[in-house]
C-alpha positions as CSV (number, residue, x, y, z in Angstrom):
1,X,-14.6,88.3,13.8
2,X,-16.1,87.4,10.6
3,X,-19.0,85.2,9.8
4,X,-20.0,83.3,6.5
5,X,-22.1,80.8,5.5
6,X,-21.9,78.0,2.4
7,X,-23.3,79.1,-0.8
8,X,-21.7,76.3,-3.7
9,X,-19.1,74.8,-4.9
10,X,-16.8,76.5,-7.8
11,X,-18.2,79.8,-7.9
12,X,-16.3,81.1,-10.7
13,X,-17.1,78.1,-13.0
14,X,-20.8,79.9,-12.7
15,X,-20.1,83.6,-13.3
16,X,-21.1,83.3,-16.8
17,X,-24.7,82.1,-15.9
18,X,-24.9,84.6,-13.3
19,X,-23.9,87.5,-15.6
20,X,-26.6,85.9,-17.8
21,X,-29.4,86.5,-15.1
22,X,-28.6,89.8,-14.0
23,X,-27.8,91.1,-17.5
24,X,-24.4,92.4,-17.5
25,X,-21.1,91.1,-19.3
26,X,-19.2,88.6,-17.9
27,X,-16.2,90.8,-17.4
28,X,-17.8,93.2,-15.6
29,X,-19.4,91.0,-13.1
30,X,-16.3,88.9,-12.9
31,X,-14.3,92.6,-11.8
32,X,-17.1,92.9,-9.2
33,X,-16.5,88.9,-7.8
34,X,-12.8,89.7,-7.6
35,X,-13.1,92.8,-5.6
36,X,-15.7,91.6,-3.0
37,X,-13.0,88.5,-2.6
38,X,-11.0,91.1,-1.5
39,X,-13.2,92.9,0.4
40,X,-13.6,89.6,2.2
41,X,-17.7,89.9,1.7
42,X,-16.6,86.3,-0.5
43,X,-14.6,83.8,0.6
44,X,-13.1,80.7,-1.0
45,X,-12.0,77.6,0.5
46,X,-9.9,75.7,-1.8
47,X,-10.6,71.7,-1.8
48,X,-8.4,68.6,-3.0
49,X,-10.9,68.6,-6.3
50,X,-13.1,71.8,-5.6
51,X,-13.1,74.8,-4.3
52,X,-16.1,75.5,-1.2
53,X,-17.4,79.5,-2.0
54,X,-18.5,81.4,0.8
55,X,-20.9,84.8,1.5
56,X,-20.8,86.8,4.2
57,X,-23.7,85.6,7.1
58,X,-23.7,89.5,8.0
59,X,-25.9,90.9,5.5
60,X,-24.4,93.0,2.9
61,X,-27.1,94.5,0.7
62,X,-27.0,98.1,0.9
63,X,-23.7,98.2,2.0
64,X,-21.7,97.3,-0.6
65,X,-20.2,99.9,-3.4
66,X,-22.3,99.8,-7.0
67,X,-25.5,98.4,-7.6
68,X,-24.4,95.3,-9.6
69,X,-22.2,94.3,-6.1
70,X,-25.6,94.3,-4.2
71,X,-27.5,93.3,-6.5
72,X,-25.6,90.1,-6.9
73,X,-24.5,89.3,-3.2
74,X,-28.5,89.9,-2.5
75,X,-29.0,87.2,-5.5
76,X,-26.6,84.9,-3.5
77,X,-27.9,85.3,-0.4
78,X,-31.1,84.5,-1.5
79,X,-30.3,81.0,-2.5
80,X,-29.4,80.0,0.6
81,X,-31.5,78.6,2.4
82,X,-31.9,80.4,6.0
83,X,-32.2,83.9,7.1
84,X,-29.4,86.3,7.2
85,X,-27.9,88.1,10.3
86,X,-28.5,92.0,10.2
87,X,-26.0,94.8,10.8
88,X,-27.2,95.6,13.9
89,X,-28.0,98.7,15.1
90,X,-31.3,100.7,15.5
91,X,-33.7,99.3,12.8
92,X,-36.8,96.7,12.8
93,X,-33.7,93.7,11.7
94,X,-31.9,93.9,14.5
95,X,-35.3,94.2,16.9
96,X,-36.7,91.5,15.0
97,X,-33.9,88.9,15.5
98,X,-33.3,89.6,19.0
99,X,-36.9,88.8,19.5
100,X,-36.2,85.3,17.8
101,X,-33.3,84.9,20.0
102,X,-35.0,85.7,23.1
103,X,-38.5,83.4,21.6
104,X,-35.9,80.1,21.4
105,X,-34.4,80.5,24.6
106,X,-37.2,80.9,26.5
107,X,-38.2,76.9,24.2
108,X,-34.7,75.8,25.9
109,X,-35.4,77.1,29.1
110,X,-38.9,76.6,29.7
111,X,-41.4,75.1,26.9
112,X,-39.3,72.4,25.9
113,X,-40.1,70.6,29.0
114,X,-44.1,70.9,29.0
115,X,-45.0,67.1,28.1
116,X,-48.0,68.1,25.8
117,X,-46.8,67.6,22.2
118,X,-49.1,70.7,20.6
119,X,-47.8,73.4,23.5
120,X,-44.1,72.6,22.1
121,X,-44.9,72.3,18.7
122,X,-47.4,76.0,18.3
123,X,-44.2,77.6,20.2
124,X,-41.7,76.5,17.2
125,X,-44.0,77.0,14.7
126,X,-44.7,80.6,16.1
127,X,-40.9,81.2,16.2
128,X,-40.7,80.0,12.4
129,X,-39.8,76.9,12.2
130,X,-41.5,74.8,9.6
131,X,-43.1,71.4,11.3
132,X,-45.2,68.9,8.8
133,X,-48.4,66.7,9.8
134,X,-47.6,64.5,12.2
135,X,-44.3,65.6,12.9
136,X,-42.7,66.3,16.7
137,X,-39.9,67.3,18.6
138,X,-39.6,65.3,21.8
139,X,-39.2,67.2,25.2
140,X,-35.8,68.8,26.1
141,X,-34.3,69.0,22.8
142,X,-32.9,72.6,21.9
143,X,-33.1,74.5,19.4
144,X,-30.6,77.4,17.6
145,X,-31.6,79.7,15.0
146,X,-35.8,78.5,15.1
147,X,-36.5,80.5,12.1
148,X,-34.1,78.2,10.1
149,X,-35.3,75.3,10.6
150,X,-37.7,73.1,8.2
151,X,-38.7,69.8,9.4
152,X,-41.0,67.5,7.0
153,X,-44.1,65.0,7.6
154,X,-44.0,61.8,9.8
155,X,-40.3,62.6,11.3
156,X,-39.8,62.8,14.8
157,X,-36.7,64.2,16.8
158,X,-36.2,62.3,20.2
159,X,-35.4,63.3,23.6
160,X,-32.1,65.9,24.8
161,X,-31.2,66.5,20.8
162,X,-29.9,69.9,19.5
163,X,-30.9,70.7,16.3
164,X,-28.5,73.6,14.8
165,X,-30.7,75.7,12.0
166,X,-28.0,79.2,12.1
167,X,-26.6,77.8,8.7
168,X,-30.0,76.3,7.5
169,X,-31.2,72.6,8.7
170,X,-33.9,70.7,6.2
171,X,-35.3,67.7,7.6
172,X,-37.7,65.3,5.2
173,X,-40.2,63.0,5.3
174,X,-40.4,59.9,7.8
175,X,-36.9,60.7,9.5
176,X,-36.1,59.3,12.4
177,X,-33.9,61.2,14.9
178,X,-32.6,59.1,18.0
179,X,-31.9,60.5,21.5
180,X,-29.3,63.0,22.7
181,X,-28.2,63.8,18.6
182,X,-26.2,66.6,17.5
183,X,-26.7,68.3,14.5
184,X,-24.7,71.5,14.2
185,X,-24.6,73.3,10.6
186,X,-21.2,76.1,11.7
187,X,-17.6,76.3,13.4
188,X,-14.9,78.2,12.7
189,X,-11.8,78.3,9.9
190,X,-8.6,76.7,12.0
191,X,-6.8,78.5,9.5
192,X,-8.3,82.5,10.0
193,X,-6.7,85.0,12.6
194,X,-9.8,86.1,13.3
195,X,-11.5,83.2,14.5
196,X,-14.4,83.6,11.7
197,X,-17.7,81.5,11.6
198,X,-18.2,78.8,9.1
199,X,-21.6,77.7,8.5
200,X,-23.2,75.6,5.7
201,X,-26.6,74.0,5.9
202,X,-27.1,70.3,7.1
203,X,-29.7,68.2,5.0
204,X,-31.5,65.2,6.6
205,X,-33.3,63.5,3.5
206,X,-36.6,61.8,3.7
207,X,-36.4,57.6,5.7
208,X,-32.9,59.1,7.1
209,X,-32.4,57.1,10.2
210,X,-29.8,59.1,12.7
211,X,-29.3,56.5,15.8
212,X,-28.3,57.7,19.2
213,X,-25.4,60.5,20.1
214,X,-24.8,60.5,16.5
215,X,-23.0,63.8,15.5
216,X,-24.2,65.6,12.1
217,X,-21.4,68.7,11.8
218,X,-20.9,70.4,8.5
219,X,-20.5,69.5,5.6
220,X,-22.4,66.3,5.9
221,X,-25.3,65.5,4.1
222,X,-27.6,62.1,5.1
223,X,-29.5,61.6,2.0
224,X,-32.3,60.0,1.6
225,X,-32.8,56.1,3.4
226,X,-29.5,56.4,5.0
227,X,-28.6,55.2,8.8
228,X,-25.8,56.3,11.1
229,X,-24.7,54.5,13.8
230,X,-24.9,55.1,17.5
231,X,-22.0,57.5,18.5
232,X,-20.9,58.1,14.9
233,X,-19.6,61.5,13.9
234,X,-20.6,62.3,10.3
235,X,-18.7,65.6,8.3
236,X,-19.6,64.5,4.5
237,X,-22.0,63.0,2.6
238,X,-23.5,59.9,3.5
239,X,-24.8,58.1,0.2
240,X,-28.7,57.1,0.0
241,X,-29.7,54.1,1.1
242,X,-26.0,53.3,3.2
243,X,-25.6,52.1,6.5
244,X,-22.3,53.8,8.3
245,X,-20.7,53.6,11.7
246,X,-17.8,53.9,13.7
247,X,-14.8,55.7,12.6
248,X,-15.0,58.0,10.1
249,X,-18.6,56.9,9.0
250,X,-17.3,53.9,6.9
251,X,-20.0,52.0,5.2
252,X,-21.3,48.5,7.1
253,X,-24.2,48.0,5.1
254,X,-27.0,49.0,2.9
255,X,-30.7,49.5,3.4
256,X,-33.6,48.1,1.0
257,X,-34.9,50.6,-1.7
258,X,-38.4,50.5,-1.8
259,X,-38.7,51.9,2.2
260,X,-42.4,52.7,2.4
261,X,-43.1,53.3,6.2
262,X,-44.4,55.9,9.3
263,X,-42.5,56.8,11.7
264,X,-45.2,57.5,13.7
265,X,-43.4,59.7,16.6
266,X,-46.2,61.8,17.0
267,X,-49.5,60.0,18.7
268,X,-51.4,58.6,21.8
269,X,-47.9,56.4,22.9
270,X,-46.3,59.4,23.2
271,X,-48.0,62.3,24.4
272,X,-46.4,62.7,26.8
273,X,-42.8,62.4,25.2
């Protein structure tokens, strides 16, 4: 089974600045684009007015044939925002993210419950994720792919959530995450054989407001002042500043502007959340 991960839209409408940065001619990178589309290290997945362009989640650099294939997959990859999957065999890759693995589950098992906010927080951070001042995940919410996660100042993620970082999940500033919310950045194609993994990363923007058993599933984006309802399930991009709900996220409403507030989910009210 395959696994791939989001990298842009219309890829090819970008070869020429790409042949531009690693100093070869267009034709000769656009020869190497086509083959590792066949070689199924790309992937495209044709929309109604663009076309989504996938990389391989398994990392290819050193594996590919030719330098200028490596070279740019490993350019690709490193716009992305998360951390790879190794080939795994024998090597410090493969022992490092099993020990990630292992660090996360033993948060979901056993450290996600301990009702002191700095114990919880000390364990992520250790792990890799990225917490700001006066951030804080409440107790019992799980977390997937630790090292993938980036979570701003002033937000707060509430009680029994899952937040989903395999594909890459960036949370701002002052966002405000409600109880038993979803947010899961992969699936799978419908349309593959194989079953292959789809990921692409999730982006909560800064005053983002996601209410209770709200689902975020890729390819949504919440930008910035946004709010979705209780129970809504959100797969695109939610404009800034819009309220949505219900079925299929339709707009209800629209927030002021000028939001200038804390969240605040992080003091002596809720220590012991």
């Amino acid at each position: 089974m395959g696994a791939f991960i989001y990298h842009s839209d219309n890829m090819e409408e970008k070869l020429p600045e790409y042949a531009q940065r690693l100093g070869v001619d267009i034709d000769e990178l656009s020869t190497v684009y086509k083959q590792l589309l066949e070689d199924e290290t790309f992937m495209i997945e044709p929309r109604k007015t663009e076309s989504f362009f996938y990389i391989s989640y398994i990392d290819q650099e050193g594996a590919l044939q030719g330098p200028l294939a490596n070279k740019f997959y490993a350019m690709l990859r490193d716009e992305v925002p998360c951390v790879f999957q190794p080939r795994f065999g024998i090597n410090w890759p493969t022992f490092k993210n099993r020990w990630l693995r292992a660090w996360e589950q033993i948060y979901n098992i056993i450290i996600c419950k301990i009702p002191i906010h700095w114990v919880r927080l000390t364990w992520l951070r250790l792990g890799g994720m990225k917490i700001g001042k006066g951030s804080s995940v409440w107790r019992n919410s799980e977390v997937i792919g630790i090292e993938n996660i980036v979570i701003g100042d002033d937000s707060v993620v509430g009680w029994h959530c899952q937040l989903d970082g395999r594909a890459g999940l960036i949370i701002g500033d002052h966002v405000t995450i409600a109880s038993y919310v979803l947010m899961i950045a992969g699936g799978h194609d419908f349309h593959s054989m194989d079953f292959r993994a789809m990921g692409k990363p999730l982006y909560i923007d800064d005053y983002a407001w996601i209410a209770s058993r709200a689902i975020i599933t890729m390819p949504a984006r919440v930008s910035k002042g946004a709010v979705v309802g209780a129970g809504t399930t959100v797969n695109k991009v939610v404009e800034p500043y819009k309220i949505v709900g219900g079925f299929n996220a339709k707009p209800i409403g629209e927030r002021p502007h000028d939001l200038n507030y804390k969240v605040g989910g992080k003091g002596l009210f809720t220590f012991l959340h």
